[in-house]
N, CA, C and O atoms as a Tinker XYZ file with bonds, in Angstrom:
   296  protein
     1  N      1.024000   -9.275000  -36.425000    73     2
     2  CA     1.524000   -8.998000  -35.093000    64     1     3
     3  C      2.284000  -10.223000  -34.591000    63     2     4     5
     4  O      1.949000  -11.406000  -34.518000    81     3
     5  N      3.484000   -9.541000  -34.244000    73     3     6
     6  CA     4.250000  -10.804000  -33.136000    64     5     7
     7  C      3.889000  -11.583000  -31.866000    63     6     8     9
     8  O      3.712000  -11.022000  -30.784000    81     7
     9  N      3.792000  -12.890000  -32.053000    73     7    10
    10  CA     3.788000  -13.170000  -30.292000    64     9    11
    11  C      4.336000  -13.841000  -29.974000    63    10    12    13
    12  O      4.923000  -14.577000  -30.767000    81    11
    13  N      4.476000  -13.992000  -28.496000    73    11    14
    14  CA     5.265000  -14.647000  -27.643000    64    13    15
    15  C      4.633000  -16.120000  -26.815000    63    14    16    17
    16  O      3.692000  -16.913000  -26.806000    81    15
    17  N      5.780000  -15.823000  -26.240000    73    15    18
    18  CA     5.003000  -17.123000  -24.902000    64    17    19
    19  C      5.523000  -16.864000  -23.649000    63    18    20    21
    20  O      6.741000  -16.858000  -23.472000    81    19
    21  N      4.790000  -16.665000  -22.821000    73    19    22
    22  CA     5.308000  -15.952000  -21.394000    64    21    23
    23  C      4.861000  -17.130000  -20.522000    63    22    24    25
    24  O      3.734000  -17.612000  -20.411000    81    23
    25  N      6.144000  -17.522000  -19.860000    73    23    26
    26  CA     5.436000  -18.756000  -18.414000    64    25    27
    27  C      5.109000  -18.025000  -17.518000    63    26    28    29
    28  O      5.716000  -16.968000  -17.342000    81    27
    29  N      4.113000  -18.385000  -16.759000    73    27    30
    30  CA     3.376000  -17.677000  -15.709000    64    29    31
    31  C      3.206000  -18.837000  -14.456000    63    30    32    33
    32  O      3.433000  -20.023000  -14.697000    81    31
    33  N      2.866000  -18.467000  -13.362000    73    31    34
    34  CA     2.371000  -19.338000  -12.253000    64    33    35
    35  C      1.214000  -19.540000  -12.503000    63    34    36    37
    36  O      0.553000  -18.763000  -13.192000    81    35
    37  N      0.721000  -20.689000  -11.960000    73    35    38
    38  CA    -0.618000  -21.123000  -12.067000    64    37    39
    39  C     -1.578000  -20.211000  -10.827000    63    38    40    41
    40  O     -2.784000  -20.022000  -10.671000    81    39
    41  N     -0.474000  -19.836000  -10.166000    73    39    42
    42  CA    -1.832000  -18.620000   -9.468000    64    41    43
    43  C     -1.718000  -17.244000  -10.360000    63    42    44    45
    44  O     -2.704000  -16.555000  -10.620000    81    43
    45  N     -0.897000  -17.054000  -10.628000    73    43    46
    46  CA    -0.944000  -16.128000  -11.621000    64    45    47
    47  C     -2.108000  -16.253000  -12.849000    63    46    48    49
    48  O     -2.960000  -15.382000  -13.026000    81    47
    49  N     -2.034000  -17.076000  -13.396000    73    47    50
    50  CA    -2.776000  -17.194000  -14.676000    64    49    51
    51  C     -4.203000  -17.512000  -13.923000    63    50    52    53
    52  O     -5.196000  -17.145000  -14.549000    81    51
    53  N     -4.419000  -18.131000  -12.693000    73    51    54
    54  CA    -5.997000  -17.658000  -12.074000    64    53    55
    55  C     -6.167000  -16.331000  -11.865000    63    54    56    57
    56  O     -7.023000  -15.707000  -12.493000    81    55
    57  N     -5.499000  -15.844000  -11.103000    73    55    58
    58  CA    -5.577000  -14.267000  -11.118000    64    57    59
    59  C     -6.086000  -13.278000  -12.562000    63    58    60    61
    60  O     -6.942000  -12.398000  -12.657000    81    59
    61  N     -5.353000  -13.739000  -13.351000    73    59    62
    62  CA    -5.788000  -13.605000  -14.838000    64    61    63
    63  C     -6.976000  -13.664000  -15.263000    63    62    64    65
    64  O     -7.605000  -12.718000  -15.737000    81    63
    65  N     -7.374000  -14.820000  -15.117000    73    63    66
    66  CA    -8.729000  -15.617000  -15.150000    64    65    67
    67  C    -10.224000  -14.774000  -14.811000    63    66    68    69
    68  O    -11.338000  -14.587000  -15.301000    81    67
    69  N     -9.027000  -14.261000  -13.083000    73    67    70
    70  CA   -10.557000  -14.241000  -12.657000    64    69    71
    71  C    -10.541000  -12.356000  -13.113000    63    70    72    73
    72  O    -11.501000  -11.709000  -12.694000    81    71
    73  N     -9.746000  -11.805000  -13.715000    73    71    74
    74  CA   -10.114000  -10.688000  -14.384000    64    73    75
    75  C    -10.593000  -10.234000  -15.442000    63    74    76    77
    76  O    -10.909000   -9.065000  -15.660000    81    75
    77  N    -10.688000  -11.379000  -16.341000    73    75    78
    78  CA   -11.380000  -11.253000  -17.726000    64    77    79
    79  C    -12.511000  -11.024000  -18.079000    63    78    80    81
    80  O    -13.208000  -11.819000  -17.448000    81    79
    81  N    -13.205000  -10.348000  -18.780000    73    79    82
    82  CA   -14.032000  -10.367000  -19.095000    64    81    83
    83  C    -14.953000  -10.643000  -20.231000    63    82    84    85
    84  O    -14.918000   -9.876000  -21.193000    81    83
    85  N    -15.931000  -11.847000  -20.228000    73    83    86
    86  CA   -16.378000  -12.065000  -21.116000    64    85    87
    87  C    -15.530000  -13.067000  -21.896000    63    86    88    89
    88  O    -14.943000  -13.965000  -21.293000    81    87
    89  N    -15.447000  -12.930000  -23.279000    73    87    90
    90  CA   -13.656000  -13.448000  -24.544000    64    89    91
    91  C    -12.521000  -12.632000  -24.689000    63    90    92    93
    92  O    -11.745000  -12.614000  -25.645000    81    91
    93  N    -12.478000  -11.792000  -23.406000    73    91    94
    94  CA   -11.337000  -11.295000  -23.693000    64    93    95
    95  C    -10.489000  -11.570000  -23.711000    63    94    96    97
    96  O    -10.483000  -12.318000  -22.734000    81    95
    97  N     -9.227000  -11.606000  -24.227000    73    95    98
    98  CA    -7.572000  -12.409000  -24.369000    64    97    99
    99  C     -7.147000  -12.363000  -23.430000    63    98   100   101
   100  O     -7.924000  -11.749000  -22.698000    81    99
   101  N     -5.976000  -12.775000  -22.729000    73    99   102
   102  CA    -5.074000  -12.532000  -21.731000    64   101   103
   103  C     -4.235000  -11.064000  -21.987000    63   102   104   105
   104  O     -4.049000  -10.225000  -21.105000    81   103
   105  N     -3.717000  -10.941000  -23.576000    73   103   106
   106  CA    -3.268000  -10.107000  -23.771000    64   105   107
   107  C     -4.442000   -8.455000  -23.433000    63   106   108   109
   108  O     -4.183000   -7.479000  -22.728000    81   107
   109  N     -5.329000   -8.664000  -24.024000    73   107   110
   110  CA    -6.289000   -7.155000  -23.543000    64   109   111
   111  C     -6.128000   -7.521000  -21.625000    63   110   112   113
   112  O     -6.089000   -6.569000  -20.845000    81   111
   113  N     -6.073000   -8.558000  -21.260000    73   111   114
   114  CA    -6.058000   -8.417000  -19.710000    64   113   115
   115  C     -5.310000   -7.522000  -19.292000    63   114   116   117
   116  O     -5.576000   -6.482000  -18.690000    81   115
   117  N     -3.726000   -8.234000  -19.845000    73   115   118
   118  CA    -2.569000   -7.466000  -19.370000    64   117   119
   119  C     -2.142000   -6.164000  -20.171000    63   118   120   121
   120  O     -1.025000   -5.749000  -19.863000    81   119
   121  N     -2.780000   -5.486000  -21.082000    73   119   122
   122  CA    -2.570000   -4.420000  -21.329000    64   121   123
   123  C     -3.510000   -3.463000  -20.606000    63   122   124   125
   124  O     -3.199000   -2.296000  -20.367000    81   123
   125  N     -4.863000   -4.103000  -20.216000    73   123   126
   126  CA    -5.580000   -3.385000  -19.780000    64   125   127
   127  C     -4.935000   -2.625000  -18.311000    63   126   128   129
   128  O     -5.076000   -1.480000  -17.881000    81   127
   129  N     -4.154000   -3.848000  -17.761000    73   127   130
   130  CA    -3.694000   -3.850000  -16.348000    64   129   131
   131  C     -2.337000   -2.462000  -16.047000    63   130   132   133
   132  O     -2.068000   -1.684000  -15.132000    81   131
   133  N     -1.677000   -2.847000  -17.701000    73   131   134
   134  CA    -0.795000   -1.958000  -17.885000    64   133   135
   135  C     -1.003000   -0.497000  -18.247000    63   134   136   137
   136  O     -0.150000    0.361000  -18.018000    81   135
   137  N     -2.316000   -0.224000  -18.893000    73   135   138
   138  CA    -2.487000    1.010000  -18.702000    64   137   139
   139  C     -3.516000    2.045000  -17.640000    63   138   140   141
   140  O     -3.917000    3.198000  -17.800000    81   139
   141  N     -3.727000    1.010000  -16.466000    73   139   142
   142  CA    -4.270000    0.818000  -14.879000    64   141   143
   143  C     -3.348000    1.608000  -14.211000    63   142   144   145
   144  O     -3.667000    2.670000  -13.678000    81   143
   145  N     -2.057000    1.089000  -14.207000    73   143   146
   146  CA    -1.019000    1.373000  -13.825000    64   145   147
   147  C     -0.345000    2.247000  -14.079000    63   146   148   149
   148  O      0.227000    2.972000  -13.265000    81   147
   149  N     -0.286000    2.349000  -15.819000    73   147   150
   150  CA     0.148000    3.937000  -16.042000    64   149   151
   151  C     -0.275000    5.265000  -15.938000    63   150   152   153
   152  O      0.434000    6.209000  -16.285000    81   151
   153  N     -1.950000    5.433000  -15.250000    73   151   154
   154  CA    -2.762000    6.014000  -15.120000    64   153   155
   155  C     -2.717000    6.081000  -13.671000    63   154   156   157
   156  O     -2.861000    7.205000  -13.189000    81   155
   157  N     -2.564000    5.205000  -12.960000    73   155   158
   158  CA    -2.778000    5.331000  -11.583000    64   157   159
   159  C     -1.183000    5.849000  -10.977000    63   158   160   161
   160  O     -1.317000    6.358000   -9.865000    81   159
   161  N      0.166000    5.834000  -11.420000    73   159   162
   162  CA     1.561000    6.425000  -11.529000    64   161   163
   163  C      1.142000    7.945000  -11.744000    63   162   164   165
   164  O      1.422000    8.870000  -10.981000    81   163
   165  N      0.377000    8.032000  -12.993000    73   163   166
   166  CA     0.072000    9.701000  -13.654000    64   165   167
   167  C     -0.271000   10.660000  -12.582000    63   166   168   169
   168  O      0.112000   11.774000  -12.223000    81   167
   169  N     -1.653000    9.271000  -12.001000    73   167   170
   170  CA    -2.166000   10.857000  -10.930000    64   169   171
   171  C     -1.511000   11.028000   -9.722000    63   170   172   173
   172  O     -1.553000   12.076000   -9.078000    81   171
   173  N     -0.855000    9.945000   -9.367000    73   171   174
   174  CA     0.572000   10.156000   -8.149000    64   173   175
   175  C      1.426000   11.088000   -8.618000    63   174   176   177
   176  O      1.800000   11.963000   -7.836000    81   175
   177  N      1.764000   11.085000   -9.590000    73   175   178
   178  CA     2.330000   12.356000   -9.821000    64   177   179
   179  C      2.149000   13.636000   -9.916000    63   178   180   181
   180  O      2.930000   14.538000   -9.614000    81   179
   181  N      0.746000   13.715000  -10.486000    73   179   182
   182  CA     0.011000   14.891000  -10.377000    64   181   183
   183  C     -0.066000   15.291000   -9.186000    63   182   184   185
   184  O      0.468000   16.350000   -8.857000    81   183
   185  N     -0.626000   14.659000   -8.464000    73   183   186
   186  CA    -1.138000   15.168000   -6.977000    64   185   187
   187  C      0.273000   15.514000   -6.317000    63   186   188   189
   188  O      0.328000   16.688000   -5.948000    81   187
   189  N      1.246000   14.882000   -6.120000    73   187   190
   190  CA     2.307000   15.755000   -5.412000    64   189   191
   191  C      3.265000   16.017000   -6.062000    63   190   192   193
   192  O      4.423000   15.776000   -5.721000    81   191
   193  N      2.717000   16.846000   -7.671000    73   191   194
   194  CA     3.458000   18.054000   -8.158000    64   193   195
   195  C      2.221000   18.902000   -7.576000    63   194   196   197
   196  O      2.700000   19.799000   -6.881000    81   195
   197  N      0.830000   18.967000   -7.588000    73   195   198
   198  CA     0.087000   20.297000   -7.351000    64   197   199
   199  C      0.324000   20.127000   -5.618000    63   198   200   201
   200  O      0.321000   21.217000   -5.046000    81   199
   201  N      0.473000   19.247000   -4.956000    73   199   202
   202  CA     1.013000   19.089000   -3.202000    64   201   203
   203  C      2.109000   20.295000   -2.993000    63   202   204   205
   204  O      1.962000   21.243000   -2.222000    81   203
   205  N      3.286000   20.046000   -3.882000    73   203   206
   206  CA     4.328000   21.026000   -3.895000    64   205   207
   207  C      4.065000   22.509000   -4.766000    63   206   208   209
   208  O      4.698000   23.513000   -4.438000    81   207
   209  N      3.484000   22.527000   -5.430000    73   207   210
   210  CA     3.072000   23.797000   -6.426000    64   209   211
   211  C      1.923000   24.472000   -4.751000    63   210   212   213
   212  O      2.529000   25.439000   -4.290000    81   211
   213  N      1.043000   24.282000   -4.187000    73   211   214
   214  CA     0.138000   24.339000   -2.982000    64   213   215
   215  C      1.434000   24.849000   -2.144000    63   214   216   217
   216  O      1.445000   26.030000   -1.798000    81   215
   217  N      2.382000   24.119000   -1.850000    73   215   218
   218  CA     3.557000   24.609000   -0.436000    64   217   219
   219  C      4.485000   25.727000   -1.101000    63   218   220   221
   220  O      5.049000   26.678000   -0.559000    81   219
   221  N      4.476000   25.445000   -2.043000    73   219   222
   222  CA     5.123000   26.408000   -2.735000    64   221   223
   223  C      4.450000   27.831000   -2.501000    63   222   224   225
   224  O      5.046000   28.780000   -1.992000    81   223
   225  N      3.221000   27.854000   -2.910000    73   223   226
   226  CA     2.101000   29.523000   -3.373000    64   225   227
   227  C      1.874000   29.597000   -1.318000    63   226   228   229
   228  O      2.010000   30.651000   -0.697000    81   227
   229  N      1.692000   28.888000   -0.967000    73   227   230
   230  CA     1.131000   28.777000    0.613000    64   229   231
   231  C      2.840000   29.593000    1.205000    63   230   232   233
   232  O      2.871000   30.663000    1.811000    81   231
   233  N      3.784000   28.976000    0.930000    73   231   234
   234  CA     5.150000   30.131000    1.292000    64   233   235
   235  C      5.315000   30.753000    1.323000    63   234   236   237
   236  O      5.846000   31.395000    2.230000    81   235
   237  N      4.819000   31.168000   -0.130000    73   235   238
   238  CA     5.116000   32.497000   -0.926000    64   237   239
   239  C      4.050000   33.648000   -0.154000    63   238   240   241
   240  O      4.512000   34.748000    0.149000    81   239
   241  N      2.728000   33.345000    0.113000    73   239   242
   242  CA     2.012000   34.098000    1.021000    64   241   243
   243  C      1.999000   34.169000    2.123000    63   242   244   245
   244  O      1.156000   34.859000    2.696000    81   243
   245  N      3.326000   33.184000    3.050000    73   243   246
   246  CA     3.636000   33.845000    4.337000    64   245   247
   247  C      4.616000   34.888000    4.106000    63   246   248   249
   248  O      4.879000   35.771000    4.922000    81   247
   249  N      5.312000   34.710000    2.602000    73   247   250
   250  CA     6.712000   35.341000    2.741000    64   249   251
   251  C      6.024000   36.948000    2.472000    63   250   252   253
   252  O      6.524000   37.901000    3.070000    81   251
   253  N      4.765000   37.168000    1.465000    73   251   254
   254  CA     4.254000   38.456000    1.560000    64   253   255
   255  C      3.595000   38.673000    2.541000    63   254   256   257
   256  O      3.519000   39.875000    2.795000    81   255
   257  N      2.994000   37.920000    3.325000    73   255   258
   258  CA     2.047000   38.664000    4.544000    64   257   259
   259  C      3.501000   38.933000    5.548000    63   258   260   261
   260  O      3.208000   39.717000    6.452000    81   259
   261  N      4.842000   38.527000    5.611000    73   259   262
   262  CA     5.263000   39.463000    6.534000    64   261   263
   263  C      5.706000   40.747000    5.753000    63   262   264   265
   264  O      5.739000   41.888000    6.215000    81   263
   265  N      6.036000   40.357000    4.497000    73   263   266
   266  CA     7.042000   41.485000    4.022000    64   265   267
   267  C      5.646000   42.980000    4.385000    63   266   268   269
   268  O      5.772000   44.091000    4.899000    81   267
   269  N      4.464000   42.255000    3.820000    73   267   270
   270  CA     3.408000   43.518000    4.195000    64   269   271
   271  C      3.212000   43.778000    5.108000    63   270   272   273
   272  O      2.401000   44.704000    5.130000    81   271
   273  N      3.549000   43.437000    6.129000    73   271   274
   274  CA     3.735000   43.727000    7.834000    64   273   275
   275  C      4.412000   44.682000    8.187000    63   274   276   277
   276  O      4.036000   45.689000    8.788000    81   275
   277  N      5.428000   44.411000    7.834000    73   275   278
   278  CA     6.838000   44.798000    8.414000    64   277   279
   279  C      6.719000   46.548000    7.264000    63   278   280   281
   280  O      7.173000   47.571000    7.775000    81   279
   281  N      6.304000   46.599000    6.302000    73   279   282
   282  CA     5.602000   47.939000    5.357000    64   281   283
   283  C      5.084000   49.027000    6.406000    63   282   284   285
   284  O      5.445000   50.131000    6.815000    81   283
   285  N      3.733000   47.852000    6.686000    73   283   286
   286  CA     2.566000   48.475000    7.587000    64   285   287
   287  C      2.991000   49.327000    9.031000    63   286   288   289
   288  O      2.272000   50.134000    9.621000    81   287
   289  N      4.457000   48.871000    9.434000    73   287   290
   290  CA     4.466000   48.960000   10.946000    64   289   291
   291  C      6.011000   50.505000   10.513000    63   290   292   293
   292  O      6.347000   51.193000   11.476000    81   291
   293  N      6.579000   50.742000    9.363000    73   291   294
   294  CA     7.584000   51.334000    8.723000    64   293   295
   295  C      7.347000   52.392000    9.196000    63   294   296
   296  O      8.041000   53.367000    8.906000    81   295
């Protein structure tokens, strides 16, 4: 495996610090952090695609409770 060298701030690399756990690397830190993030993006997305899929079906049953109205009253 390849590596690098990334400069960081020294509050940064405390920040680091104080997230580790145990011997864990910096690298498991920051992947851990990175897939935190890609998980916590996922369910933002989820939630307002089913937010809009909800306004969507919630429309759609005002748009039949009149059309069944307007039947009822024919």
């Amino acid at each position: 495996m390849e590596t690098t060298t990334v400069k960081l701030q020294k509050t940064t690399k405390l920040a680091l610090d104080h997230l580790k756990l145990g011997n864990e690397t910096y690298n498991q830190v920051i992947n851990k952090l990175i897939q935190k993030t890609k998980k916590d993006h996922l369910r933002h997305e989820l939630i307002e695609g089913y937010k809009n899929r909800g306004e969507d079906a919630l429309r759609l049953l005002h748009e039949w409770d009149a059309a069944s109205a307007e039947l009822e009253h024919e």
